[in-house]
C-alpha positions in Angstrom: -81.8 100.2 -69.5 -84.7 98.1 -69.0 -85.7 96.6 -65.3 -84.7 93.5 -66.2 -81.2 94.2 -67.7 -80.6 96.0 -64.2 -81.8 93.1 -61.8 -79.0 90.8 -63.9 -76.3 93.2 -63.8 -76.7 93.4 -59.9 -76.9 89.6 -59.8 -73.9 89.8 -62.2 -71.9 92.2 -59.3 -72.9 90.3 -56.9 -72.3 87.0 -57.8 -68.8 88.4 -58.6 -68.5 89.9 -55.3 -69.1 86.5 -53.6 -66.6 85.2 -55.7 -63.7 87.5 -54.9 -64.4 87.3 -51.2 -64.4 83.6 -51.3 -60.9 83.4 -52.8 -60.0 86.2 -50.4 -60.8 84.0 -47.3 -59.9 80.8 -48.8 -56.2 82.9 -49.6 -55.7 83.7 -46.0 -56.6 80.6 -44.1 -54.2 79.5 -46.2 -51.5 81.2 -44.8 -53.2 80.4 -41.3 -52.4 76.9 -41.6 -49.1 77.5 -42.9 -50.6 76.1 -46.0 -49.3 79.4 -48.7 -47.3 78.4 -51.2 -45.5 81.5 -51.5 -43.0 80.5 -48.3 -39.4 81.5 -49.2 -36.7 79.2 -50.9 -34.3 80.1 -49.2 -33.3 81.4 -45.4 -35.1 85.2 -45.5 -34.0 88.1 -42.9 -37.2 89.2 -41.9 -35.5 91.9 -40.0 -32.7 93.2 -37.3 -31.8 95.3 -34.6 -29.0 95.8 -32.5 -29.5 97.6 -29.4 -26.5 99.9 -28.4 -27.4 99.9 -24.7 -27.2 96.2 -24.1 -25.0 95.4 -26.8 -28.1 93.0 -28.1 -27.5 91.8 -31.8 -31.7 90.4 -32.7 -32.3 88.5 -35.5 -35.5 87.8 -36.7 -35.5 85.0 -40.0 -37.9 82.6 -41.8 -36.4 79.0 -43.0 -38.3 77.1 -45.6 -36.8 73.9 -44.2 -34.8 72.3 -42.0 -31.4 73.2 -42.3 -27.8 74.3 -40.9 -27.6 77.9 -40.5 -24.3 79.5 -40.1 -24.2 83.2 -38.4 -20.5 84.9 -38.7 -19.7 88.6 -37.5 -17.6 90.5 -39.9 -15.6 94.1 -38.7 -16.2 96.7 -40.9 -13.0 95.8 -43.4 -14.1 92.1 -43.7 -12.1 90.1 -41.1 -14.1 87.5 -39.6 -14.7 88.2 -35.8 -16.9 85.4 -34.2 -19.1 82.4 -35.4 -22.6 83.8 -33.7 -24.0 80.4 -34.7 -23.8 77.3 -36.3 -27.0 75.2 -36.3 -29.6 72.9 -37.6 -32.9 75.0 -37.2 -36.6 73.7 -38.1 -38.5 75.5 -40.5 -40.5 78.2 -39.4 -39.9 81.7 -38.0 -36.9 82.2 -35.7 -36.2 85.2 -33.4 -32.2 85.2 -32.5 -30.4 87.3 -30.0 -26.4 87.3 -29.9 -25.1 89.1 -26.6 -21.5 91.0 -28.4 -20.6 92.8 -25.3 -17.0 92.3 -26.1 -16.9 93.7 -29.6 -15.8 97.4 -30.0 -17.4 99.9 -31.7 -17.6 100.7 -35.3 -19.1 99.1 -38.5 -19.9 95.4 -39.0 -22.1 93.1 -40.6 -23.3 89.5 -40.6 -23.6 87.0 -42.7 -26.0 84.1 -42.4 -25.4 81.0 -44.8 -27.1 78.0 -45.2 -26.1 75.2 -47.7 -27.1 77.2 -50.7 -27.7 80.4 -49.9 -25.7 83.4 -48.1 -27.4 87.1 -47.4 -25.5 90.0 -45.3 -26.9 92.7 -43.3 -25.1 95.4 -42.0 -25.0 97.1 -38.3 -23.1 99.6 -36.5 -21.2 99.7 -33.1 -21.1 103.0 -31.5 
């Protein structure tokens, strides 16, 4: 390869690499300014934890919008137990805690519902 061909692949690469870190910044400020267009659709567990000790049910979710959110607790062979919540939230990330001192142990789950979705996570009660 000639001296010449060389220089304009590396101001080929570069140019490329410019590019690509460009989008890369432009991609997360973005998502800084809440801006990213790939938010959920619908009402997204993020995660959750329930601590034994204190008898602490956390929830941590993610609404696209505002909406009514409906928590229930279920017993391990489907009864209902409790509403946990019932709620018009803002969109945005929420962190929950439900105190369920009074619930015995064994397995359960929730469910959270909003008007067109439903997703259950399960937990157990020792």
């Amino acid at each position: 390869m000639s001296n010449e061909s060389l220089d304009t692949l590396r101001t080929t690469l570069l140019i490329f690499s410019v590019i690509i870190l460009v989008a890369a910044l432009y991609k997360r400020m973005l998502i800084v300014l809440g801006k990213n267009k790939n938010k959920p659709k619908y009402a997204l567990v993020d995660d959750h934890q329930f601590d034994q000790g204190q008898k602490k049910l956390s929830i941590k979710l993610e609404l696209p919008k505002r909406e009514t959110v409906k928590i229930d607790l279920f017993s391990g062979n489907s009864s209902h137990s409790q509403v946990l919540l019932e709620k018009e939230l803002s969109p945005g990330l929420h962190h929950l805690e439900f105190n369920l001192t009074g619930v015995s142990g064994g397995s359960y789950h929730f469910t959270l519902t909003t008007h067109n979705h439903s997703v259950s996570q399960y937990f157990e009660v020792a």
